[in-house]
C-alpha positions in Angstrom: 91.5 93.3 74.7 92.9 95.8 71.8 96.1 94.1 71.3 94.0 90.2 71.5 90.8 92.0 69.0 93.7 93.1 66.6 95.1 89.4 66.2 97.7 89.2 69.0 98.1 86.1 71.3 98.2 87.3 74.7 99.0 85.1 77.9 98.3 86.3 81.4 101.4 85.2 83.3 101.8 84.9 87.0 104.1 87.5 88.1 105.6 84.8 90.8 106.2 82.5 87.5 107.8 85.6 85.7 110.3 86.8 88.4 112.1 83.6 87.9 113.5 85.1 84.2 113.2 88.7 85.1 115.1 88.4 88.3 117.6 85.5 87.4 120.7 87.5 87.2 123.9 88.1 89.5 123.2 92.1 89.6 119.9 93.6 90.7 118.5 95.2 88.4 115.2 96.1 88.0 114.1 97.9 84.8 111.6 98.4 81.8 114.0 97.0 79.3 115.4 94.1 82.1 112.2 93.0 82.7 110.7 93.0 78.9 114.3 91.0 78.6 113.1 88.7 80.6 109.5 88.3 79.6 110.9 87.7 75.9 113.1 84.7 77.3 110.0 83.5 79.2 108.2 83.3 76.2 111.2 81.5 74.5 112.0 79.3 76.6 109.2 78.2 78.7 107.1 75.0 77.7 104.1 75.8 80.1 102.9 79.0 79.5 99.3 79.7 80.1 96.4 79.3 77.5 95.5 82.2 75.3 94.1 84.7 77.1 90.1 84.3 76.0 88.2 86.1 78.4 85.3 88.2 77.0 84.4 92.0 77.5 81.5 90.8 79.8 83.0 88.8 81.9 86.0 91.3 82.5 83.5 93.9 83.6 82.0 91.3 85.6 85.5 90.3 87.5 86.1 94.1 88.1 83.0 94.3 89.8 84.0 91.1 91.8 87.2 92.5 92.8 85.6 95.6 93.4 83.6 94.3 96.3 86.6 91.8 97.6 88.4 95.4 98.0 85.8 97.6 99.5 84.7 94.6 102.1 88.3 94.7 103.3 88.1 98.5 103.7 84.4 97.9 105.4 85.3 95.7 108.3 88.4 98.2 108.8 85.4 101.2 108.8 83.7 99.6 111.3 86.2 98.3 113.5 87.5 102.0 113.5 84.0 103.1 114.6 83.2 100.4 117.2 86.7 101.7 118.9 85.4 105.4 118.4 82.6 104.5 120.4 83.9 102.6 123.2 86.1 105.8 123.5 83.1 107.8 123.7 82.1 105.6 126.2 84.9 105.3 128.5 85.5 109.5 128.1 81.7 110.1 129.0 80.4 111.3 125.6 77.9 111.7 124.1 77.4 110.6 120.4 77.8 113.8 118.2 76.2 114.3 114.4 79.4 113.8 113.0 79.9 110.4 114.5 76.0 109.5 113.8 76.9 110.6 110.4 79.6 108.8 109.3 77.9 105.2 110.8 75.0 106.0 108.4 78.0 106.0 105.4 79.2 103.1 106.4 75.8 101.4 106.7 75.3 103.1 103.2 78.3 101.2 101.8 77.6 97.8 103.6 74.2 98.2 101.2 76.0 99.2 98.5 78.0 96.4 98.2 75.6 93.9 98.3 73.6 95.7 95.8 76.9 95.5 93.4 76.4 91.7 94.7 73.3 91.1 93.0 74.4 92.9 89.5 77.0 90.6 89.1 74.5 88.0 89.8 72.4 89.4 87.7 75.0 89.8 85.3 75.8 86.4 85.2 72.1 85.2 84.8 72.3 87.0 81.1 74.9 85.1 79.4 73.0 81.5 78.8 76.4 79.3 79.6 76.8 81.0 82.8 73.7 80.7 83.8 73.8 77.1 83.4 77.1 76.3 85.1 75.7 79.1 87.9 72.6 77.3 88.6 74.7 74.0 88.2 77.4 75.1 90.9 74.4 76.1 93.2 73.1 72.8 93.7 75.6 72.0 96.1 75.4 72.5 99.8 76.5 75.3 101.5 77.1 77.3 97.7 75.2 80.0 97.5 73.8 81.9 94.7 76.5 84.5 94.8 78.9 82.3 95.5 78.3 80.1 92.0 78.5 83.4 90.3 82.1 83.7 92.2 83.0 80.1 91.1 81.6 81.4 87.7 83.8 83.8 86.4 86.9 82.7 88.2 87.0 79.1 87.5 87.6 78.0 84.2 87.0 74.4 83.2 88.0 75.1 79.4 91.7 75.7 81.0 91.5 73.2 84.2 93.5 70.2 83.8 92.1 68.6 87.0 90.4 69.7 90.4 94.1 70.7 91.5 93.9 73.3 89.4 90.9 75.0 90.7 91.7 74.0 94.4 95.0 75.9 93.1 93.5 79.2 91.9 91.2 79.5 94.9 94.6 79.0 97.0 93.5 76.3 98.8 96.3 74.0 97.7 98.9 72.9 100.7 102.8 74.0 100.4 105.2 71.7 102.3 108.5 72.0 103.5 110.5 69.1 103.7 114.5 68.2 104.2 115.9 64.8 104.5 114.3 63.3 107.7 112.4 67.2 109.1 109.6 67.5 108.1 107.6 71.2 108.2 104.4 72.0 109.1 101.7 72.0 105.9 99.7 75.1 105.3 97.3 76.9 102.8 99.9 78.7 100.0 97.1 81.2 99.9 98.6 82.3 96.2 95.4 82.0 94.7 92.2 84.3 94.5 91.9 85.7 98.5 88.0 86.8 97.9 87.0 83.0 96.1 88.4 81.6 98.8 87.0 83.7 101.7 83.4 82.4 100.1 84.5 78.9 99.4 85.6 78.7 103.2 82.2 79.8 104.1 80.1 77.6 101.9 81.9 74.9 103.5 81.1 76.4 106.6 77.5 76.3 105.7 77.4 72.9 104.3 78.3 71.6 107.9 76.1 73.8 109.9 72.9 72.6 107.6 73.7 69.4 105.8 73.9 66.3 107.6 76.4 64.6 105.8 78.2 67.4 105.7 78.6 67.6 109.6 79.0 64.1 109.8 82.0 64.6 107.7 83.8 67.7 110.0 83.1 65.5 113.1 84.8 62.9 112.0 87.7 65.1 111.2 87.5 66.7 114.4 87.6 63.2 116.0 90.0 62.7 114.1 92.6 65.6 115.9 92.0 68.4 112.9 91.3 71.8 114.1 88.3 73.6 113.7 89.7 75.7 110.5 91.9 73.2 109.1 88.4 70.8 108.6 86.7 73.7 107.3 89.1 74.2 104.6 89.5 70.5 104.4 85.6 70.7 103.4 86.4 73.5 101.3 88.2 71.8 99.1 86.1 69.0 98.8 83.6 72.0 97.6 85.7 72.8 94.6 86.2 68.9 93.7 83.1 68.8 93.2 82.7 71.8 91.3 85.2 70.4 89.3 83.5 67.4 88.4 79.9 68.7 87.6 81.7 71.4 85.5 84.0 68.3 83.3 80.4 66.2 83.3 77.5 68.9 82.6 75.6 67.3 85.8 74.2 68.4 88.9 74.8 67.8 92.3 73.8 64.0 93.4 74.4 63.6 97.2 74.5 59.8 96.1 77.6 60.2 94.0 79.5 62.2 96.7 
């Protein structure tokens, strides 16, 4: 933010985008200078960097926050899965549950509250810049999204940068890699190179859109029917989520079940 405030165009650059000039040589080496070599030569040479980096102070602290909670939530389910075993040791050895034990499910309750306090500020956060809001409340309108969830979609996707829905579906690493050689062909899956925490909450909007919207279930049974497995047609859903989001982003409308 220093260096872009004092009049210098910075480009975030995917590291897996960057390796190709800082690694591209017959030796391995792997230093300050080699890679700042190679960066230089990216920035020469390369015809498709990414925009200017424009994000503001706001939305940084917001994304921190975001990435804050993605982090923590990992660490949670780990907490409790490492108590729940605890216990069934208790259990099976014939004790009884000490104070320290007691205590230390009382922190983890603590930080399962915590976290969806920090939920609501960036919520809340979102709700006090006037274009978020409206692209917020916008993104909500579709099923399964919830209010957090549009503040994800929010501050991640950016529809000043996006050339098409393939770019979001992209960044939420939805997108599908396949391998391919003459007549062989692989087995597709998720590259999963984009944002881990977006998509954990995309694949559960979708997962809400079919367990409360009609058309929405009408849509996973026929791709059931249709020989996809359960998770494949929730992602499949999924990404029909972020086409949308796409489109009522590009058009400044809401959701219209009629258009969809």
């Amino acid at each position: 933010l220093v260096l872009r405030e004092a009049g210098i165009d910075i480009r975030i650059v995917n590291p897996l985008l960057a390796k190709q000039y800082t690694s591209g040589t017959i030796r391995k080496v792997k230093t300050d200078p080699a890679d700042a070599r190679g960066l230089a030569r990216m920035a020469t040479v390369c015809d498709n960097l990414p925009e200017t980096f424009t994000v503001s102070r706001a939305r940084l602290i917001i994304r921190k926050k975001l990435a804050t909670i993605s982090t923590m939530g990992r660490h949670l389910q780990a907490l409790k899965a490492n108590l729940a075993s605890l216990r069934e040791g208790q259990v099976l050895l014939d004790e009884v549950d000490t104070p320290v034990v007691a205590e230390l499910a009382e922190s983890i309750r603590q930080l399962g509250i915590s976290l969806k306090h920090l939920e609501v500020e960036c919520v809340q956060l979102t709700e006090s810049d006037e274009d978020s809001l409206e692209i917020m409340k916008r993104l909500e309108t579709i099923p399964g999204v919830s209010l957090f969830c549009a503040a994800l979609a929010t501050n991640w996707f950016d529809i000043n940068t996006a050339t098409s829905a393939k770019s979001f579906i992209g960044y939420a690493g939805l997108d599908i890699s396949s391998r391919e050689s003459g007549t062989w062909k692989g087995h597709c899956r998720l590259t999963k190179r984009g944002n881990p925490f977006l998509r954990k909450r995309l694949y559960c909007a979708a997962w809400g859109a079919v367990m409360n919207y009609p058309e929405y279930r009408a849509y996973y049974d026929k791709l059931k029917a249709g020989g996809r497995g359960h998770k494949e047609a929730v992602v499949i859903i999924a990404r029909k989520l972020v086409r949308t989001m796409y489109c009522l982003l590009r058009d400044g409308v809401s959701y219209d079940s009629a258009k969809v």
